[in-house]
C-alpha positions in Angstrom: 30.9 63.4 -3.9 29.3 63.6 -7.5 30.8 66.4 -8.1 34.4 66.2 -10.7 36.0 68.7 -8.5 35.6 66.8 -4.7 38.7 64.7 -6.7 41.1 67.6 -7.1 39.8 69.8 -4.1 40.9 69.5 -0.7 39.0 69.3 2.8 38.2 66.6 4.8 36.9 63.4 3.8 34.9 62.6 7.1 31.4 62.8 5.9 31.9 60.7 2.9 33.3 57.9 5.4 30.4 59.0 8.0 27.9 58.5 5.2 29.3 55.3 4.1 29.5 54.0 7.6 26.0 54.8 8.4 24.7 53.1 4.9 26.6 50.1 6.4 24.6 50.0 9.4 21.3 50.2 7.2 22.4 47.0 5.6 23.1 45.2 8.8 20.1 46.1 10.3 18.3 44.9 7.3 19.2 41.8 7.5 19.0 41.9 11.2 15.6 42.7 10.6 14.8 39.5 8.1 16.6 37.3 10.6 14.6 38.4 13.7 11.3 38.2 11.8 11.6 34.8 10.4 11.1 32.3 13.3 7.5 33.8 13.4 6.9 33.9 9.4 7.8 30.5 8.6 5.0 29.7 10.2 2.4 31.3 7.8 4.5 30.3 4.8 8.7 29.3 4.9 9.5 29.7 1.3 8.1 33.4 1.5 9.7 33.4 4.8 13.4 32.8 3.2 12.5 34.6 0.0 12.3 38.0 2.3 15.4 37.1 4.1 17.0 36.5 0.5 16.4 39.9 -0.3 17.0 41.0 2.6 20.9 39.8 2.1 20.7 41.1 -1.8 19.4 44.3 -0.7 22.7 44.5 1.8 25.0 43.1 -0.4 24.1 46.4 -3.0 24.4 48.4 0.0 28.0 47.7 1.0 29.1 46.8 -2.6 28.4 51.8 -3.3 30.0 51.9 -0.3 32.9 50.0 -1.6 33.0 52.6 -4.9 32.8 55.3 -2.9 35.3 54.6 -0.6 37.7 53.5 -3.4 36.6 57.7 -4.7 38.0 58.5 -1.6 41.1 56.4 -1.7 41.8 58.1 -5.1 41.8 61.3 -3.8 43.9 60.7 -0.7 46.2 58.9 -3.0 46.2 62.3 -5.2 45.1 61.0 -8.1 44.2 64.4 -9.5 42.9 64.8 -13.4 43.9 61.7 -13.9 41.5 60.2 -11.7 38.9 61.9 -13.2 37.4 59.0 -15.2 37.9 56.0 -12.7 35.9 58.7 -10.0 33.0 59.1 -12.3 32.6 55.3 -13.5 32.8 54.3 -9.4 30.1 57.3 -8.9 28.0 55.9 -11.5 28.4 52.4 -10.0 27.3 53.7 -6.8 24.2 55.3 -8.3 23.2 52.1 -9.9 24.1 49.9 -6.6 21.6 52.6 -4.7 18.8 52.0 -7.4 19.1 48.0 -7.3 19.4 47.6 -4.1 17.6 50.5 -2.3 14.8 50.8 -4.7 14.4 47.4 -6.1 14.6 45.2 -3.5 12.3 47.4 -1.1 9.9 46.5 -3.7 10.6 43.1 -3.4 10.7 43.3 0.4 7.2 44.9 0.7 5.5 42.0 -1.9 7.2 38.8 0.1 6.5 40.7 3.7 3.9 42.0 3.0 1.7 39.3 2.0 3.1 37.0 4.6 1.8 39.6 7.4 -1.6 40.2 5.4 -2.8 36.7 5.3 -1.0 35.9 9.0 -3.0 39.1 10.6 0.1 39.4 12.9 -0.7 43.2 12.3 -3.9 45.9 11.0 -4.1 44.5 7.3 -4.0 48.3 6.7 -0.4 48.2 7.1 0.3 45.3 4.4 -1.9 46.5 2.2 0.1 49.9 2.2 3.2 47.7 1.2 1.3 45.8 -1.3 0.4 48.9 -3.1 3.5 50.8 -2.5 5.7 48.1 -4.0 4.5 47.9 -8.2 4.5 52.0 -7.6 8.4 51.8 -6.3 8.8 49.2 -9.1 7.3 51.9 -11.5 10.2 54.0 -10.5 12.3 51.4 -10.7 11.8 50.9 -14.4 11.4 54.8 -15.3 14.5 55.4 -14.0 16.8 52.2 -15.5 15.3 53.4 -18.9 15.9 56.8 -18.6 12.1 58.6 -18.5 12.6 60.4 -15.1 16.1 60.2 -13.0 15.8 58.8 -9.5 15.5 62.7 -7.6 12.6 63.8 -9.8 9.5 64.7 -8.8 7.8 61.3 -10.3 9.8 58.6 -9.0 10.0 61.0 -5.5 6.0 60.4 -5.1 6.0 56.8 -6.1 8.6 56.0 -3.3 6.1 57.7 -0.7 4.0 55.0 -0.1 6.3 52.2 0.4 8.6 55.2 2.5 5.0 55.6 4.9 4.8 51.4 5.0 8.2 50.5 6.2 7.8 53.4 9.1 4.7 52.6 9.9 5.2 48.7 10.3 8.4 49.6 12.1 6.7 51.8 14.8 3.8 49.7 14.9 5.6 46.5 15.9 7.9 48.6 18.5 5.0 50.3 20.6 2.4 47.2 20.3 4.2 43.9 18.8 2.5 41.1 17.1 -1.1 40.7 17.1 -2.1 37.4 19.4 -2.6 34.7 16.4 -3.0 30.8 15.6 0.9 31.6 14.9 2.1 33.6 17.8 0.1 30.6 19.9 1.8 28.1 18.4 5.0 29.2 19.1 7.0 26.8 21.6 7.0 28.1 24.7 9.7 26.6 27.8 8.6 24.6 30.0 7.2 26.2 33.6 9.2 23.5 35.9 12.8 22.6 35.2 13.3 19.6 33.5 15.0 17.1 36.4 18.1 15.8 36.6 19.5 13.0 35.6 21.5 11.7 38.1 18.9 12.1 41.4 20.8 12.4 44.4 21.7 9.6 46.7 
């Protein structure tokens, strides 16, 4: 897709849409994943608890908004844009490149600080994990800033190794909270729970 010539060369354009589909799906489930965890970390703290859940949705939006500019790539070509295309295809490439860096650099970051300390001080899980995200997320944000200001570029070896810890956090929490859950807590506990009997009616019989 970064290449000039995927414009004036011919072949399918299948695993550009694959791609682009699949990067969808990331977002949603994102978000999905902000949404399903908040009923549980409101309880430790509400405004962290929305704050993750905002950048969450940021973090989406960027998602979907390089998969609009590289769809509209394909569109070009489809439309046989040729040369002339040339420029618009490498602006919307560019765009797509800085969409990836805000919103699947950055706000992972982001993500790890606001979940991450709302899970350390709630004990829901090993403080181990947290703390992984807590120290992963100034080295992403190190990469972050390398990269905007042109140091190192987002493949090289640098910003590649300060990704790894916050890459080791996000699967670790993940599995962690698929094979065992929550850790029983004062906020697990307090969690409403329905009632054993049904409630009666209110119209007894006759």
């Amino acid at each position: 897709m970064k290449d000039p010539n995927y414009l004036l060369g011919s072949g399918p354009d299948t695993p550009v849409l694959v791609g682009g589909l699949l990067e969808v799906i990331v977002a949603l489930a994102g978000l999905g994943t902000a949404v399903a965890l908040y009923p549980v970390l409101k309880r430790q703290n509400q405004g962290v608890a929305l704050g993750f859940v905002g950048t969450r949705t940021l973090e989406g939006a960027g998602i979907i908004a390089g998969v609009v500019a590289l769809l509209t790539v394909v569109s070009l070509r489809q439309a046989g844009a040729g040369a002339a295309g040339l420029v618009a295809a490498k602006a919307l490439t560019s765009m797509y490149g800085w969409a990836f860096l805000l919103s699947q650099s950055l706000m992972p970051a982001l993500n790890a600080l606001l979940l991450g300390s709302l899970l350390y001080r709630s004990r829901l899980v090993p403080r181990a994990l947290p703390m992984l995200g807590l120290i992963g997320a100034p080295l992403l944000l190190v990469s972050v800033i390398g990269t905007l200001f042109g140091v190192f570029s987002s493949t090289s070896a640098p910003a590649l190794l300060l990704a790894i810890p916050i890459a080791v956090w996000e699967f670790s929490l993940g599995v962690y909270l698929v094979v065992k859950g929550f850790k029983p807590s004062a906020i697990t506990s307090s969690v409403p729970q329905p009632p054993d009997d049904p409630q009666p009616s209110r119209f007894p019989d006759d």
